[in-house]
C-alpha positions as CSV (number, residue, x, y, z in Angstrom):
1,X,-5.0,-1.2,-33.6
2,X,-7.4,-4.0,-31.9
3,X,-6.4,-6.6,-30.0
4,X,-7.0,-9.2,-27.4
5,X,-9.0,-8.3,-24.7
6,X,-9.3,-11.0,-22.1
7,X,-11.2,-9.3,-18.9
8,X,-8.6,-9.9,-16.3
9,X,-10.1,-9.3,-12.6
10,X,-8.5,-9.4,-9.2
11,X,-6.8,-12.4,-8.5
12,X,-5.9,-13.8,-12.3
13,X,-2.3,-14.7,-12.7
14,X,-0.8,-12.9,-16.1
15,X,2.6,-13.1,-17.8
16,X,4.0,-10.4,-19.6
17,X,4.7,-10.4,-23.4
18,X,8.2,-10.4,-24.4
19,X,9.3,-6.5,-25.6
20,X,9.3,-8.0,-29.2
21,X,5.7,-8.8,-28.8
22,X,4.7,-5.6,-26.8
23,X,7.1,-4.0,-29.5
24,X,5.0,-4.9,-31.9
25,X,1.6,-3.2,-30.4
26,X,3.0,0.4,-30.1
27,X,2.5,3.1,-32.4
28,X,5.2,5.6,-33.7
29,X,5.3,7.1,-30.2
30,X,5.8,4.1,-28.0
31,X,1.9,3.9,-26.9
32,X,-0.6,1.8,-27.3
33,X,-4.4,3.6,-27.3
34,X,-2.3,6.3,-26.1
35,X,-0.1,4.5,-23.5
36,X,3.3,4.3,-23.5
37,X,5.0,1.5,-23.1
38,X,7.9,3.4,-20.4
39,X,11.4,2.0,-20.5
40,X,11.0,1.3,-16.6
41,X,8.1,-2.0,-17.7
42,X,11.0,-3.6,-20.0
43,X,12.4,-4.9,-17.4
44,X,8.9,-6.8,-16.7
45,X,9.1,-8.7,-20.1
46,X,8.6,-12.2,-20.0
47,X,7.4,-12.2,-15.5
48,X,4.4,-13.8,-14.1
49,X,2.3,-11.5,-11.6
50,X,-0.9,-11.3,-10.1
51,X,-3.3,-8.6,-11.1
52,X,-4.1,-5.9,-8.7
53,X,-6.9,-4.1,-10.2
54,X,-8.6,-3.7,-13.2
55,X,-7.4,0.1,-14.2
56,X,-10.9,0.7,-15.7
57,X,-11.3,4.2,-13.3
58,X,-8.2,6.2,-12.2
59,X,-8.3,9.6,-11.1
60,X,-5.9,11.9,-12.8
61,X,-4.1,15.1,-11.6
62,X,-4.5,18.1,-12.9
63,X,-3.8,21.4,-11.8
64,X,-6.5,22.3,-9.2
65,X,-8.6,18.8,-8.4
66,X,-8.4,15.4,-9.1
67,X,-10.3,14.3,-12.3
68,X,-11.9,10.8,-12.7
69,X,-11.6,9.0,-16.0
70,X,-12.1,5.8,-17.5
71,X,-8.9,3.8,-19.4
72,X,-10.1,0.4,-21.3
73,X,-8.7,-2.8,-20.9
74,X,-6.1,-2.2,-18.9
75,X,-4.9,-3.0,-15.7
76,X,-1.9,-2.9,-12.3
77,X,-0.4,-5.5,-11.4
78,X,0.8,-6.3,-7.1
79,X,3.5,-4.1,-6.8
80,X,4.5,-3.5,-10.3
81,X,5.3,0.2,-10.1
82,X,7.3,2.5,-12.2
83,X,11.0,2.6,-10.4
84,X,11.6,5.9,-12.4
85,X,15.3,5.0,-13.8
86,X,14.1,6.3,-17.2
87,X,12.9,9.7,-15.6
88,X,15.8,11.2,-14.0
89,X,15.5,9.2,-10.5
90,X,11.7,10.2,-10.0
91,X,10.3,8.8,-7.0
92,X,6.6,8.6,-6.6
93,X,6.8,4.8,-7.4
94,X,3.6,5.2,-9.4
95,X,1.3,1.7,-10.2
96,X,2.2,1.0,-14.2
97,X,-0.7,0.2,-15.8
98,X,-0.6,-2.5,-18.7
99,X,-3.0,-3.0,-21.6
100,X,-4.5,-6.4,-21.6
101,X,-2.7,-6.7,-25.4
102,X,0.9,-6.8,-23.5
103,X,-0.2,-9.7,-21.1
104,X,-1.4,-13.1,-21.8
105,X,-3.5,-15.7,-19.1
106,X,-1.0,-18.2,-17.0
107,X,-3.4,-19.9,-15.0
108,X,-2.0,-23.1,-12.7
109,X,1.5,-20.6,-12.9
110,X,3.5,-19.3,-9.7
111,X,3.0,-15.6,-10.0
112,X,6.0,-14.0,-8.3
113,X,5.4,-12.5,-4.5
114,X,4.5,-8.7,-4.0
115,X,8.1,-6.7,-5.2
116,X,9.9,-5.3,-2.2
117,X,10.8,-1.9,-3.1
118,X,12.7,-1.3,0.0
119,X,15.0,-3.8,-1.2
120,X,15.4,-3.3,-4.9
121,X,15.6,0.4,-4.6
122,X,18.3,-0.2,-2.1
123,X,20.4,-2.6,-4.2
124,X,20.7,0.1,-6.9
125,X,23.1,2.9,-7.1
126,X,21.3,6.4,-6.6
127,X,23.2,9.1,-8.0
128,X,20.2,10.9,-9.9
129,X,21.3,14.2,-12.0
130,X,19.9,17.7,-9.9
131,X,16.7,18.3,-11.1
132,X,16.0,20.2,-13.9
133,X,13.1,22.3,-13.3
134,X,12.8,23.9,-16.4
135,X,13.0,20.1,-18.2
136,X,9.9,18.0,-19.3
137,X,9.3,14.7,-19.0
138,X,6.7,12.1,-20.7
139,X,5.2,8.9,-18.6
140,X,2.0,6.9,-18.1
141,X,1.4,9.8,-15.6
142,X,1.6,12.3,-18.2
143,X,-0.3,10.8,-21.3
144,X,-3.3,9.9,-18.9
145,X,-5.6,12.5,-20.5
146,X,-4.6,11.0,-24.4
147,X,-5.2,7.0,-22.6
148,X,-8.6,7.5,-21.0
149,X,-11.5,9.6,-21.3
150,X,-14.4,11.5,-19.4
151,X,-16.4,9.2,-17.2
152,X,-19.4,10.4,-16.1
153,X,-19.7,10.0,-12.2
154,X,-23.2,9.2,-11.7
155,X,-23.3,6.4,-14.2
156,X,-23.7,3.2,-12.0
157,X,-22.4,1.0,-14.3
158,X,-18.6,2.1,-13.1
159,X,-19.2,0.9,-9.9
160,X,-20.7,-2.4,-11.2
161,X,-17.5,-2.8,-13.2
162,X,-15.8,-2.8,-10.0
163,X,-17.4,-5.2,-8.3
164,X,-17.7,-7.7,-10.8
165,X,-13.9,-7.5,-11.6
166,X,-12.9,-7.0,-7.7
167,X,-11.3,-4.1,-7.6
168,X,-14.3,-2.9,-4.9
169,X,-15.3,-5.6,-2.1
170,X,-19.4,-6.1,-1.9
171,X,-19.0,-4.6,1.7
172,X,-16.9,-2.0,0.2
173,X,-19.4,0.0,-2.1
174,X,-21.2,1.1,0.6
175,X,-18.5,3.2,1.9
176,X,-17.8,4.2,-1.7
177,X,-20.9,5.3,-2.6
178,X,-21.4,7.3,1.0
179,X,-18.1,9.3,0.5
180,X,-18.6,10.1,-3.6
181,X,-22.0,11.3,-2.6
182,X,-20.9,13.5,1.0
183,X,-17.8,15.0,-0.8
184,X,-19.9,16.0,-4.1
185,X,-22.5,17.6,-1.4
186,X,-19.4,19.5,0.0
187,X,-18.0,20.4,-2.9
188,X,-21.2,21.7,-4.0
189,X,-22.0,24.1,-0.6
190,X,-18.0,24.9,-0.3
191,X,-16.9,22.7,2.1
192,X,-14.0,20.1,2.3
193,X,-14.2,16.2,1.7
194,X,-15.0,13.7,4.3
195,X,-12.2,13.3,6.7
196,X,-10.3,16.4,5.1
197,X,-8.1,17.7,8.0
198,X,-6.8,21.6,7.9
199,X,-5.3,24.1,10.2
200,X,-4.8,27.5,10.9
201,X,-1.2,28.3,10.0
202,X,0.1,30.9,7.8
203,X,3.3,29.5,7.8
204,X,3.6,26.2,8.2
205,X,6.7,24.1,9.6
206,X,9.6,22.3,8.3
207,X,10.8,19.4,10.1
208,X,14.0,17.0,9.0
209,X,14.4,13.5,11.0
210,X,16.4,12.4,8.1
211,X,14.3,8.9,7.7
212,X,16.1,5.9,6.5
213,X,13.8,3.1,4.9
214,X,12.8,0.5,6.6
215,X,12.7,2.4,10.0
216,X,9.8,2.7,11.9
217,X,7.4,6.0,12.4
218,X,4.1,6.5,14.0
219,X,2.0,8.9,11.7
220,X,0.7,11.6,14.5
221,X,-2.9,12.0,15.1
222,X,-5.3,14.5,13.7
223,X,-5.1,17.1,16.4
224,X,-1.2,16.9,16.0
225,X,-1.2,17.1,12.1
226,X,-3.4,19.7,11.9
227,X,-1.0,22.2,13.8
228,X,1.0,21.9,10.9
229,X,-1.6,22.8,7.9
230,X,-2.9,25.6,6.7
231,X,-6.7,26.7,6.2
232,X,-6.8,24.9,2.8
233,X,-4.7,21.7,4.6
234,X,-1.3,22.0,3.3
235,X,1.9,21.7,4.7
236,X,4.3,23.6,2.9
237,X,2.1,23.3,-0.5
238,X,1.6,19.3,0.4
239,X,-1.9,18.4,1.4
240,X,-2.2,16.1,4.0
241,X,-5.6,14.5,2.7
242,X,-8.9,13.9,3.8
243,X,-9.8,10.4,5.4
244,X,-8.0,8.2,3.1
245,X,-4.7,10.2,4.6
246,X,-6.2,10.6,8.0
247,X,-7.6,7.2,8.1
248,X,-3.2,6.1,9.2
249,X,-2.9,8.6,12.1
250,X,-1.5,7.1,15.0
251,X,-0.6,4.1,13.3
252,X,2.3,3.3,12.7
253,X,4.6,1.7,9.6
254,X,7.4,1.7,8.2
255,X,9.8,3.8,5.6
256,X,9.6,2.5,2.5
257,X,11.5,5.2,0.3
258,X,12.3,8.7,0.6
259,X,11.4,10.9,-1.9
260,X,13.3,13.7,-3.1
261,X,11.6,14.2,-6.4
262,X,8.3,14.0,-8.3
263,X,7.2,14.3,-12.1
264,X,4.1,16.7,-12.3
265,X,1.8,14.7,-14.2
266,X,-0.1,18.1,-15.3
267,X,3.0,19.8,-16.1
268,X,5.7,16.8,-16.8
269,X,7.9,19.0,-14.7
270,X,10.4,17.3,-12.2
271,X,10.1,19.1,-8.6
272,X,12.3,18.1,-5.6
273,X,10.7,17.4,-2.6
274,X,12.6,17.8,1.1
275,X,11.7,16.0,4.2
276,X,9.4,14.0,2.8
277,X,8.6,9.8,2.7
278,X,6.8,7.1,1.2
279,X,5.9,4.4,4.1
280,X,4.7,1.0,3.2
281,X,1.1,-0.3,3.9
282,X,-0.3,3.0,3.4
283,X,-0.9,3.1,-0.8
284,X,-4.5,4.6,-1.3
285,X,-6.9,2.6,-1.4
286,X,-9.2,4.0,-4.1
287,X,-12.3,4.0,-1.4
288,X,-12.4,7.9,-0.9
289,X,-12.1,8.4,-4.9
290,X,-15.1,6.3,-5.7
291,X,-12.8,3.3,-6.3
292,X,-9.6,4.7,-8.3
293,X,-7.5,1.7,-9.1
294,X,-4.3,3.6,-8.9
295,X,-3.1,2.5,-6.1
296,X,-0.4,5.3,-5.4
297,X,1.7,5.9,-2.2
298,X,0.4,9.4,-0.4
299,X,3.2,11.4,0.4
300,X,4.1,11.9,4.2
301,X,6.4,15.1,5.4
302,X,8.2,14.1,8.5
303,X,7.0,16.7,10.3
304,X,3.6,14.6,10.4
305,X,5.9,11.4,11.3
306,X,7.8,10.8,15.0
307,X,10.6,7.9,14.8
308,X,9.3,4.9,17.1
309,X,11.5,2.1,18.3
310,X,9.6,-1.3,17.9
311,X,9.6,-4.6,16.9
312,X,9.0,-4.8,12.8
313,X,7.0,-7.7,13.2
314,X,4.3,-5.3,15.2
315,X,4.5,-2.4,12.6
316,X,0.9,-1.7,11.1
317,X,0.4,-4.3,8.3
């Protein structure tokens, strides 16, 4: 099914189709070039926003390493993420990615400000079912191999794409291109990505400060994290991440959500999660995955995390 494909880039101000229009797109299974249309964007129908990124390289999960692939005509939108009420209460607040079909140009328009999750998660009641581990579940996440397709790394033009559309700064693609060529050298002799910290635990440690959002935390620094990693950098089967985690230590933000529960998106299994946040001002930036657009919140354990008492105009923007 073609449609209109109007090159949004960093910066445009879109408005949503209504759901009849989208409606109208989507294939017997909801999807449109094999992306659903989740019953969290409904609510999305008909709102001006600013676009983010174009989604034109994401990196997808799988089982053992992160996979790079290209999705068409798409893109995220500021702070447009998936609030996961039609998955059970899942928290990873993932980026929704729309399909240049379901939007249309509203130039000269107010696009609304950045959503404040904080706040809007807050104002809703939370009384998720218990998770379900043996239940499967279907998202953007999920369908990410069916809506995008191989992209070979060392093709240039992906990183031209970027720039043009500004989803990578000019003085950005240095960096880019530094850290997709040193981790591909690492990879290749059996070392670990730039900025990759690990430890020497075999068993690593649990910590509960029982975070409430909008508090503030300082992330620790390197030395501090690492005492709680293993040799391949987890922390209870969480990796900390190389410098696109480590890049925040002893910074310091605040609590955005906590996460109790996550949606595999190589499994579409629901997992809980204990001790563990989402703090604002730290989504990825794409940089150390030669530019993904996906925007997604790392995930910090507390035990990485100490509470600080400070004025919230001074946490780390």
């Amino acid at each position: 099914m073609s449609g209109s494909v109007h090159n949004f880039k960093s910066g445009d101000v879109v408005e949503v189709l209504s759901f009849e229009e989208v409606a109208g797109t989507l294939d017997e299974n909801g999807a449109y070039e094999g992306l659903p249309f989740s019953a969290e964007m409904r609510q999305f129908c008909g709102r001006r926003f600013r676009v983010f990124k174009r989604a034109d390289k994401i990196c997808a999960e799988t089982a053992y390493f992160l996979d790079l692939r290209r999705m068409r005509d798409a893109v995220t939108l500021e702070e447009v993420r998936c609030d996961g009420s039609g998955h059970d209460g899942c928290r990873r607040l993932c980026m929704l990615f729309w399909k240049e079909r379901w939007l249309k140009p509203a130039p000269g328009a107010t696009p609304e400000p950045p959503l404040d999750w904080t706040a809007i998660l807050a104002s809703r009641p939370s009384n998720p079912p218990p998770v379900d581990p043996s239940a499967t579940y279907a998202c953007q996440a999920t369908a990410l191999p069916a809506a995008t397709e191989p992209l070979r790394i060392w093709d240039a033009r992906h990183y031209l794409r970027d720039v043009r559309s500004g989803a990578v700064r000019k003085r950005e693609l240095p960096r880019v291109l530094f850290m997709a060529a040193y981790n591909k050298l690492a990879h290749a002799v059996g070392r670990s990505d730039y900025g990759m910290i690990i430890g020497k635990q075999a068993k690593t440690p649990a910590v509960a400060l029982d975070l409430k959002p909008g508090e503030l935390v300082r992330i620790r620094t390197r030395k501090q994290v690492a005492e709680t990693l293993d040799a391949a950098g987890k922390n209870r089967g969480l990796y900390f991440g190389n410098e696109e985690a480590a890049r925040h230590c002893g910074k310091t933000y605040s609590v955005l959500a906590r996460i109790d529960r996550m949606i595999l998106e190589d499994s579409g299994k629901m997992r809980a999660i204990n001790n563990t946040v989402l703090l604002r001002g730290t989504e990825c930036s794409g940089l150390c995955f030669r530019g993904c657009a996906r925007g997604g919140y790392p995930m910090w354990r507390e035990t990485w995390l100490e509470r600080v008492e400070q004025d919230p105009k001074e946490a780390q923007k």
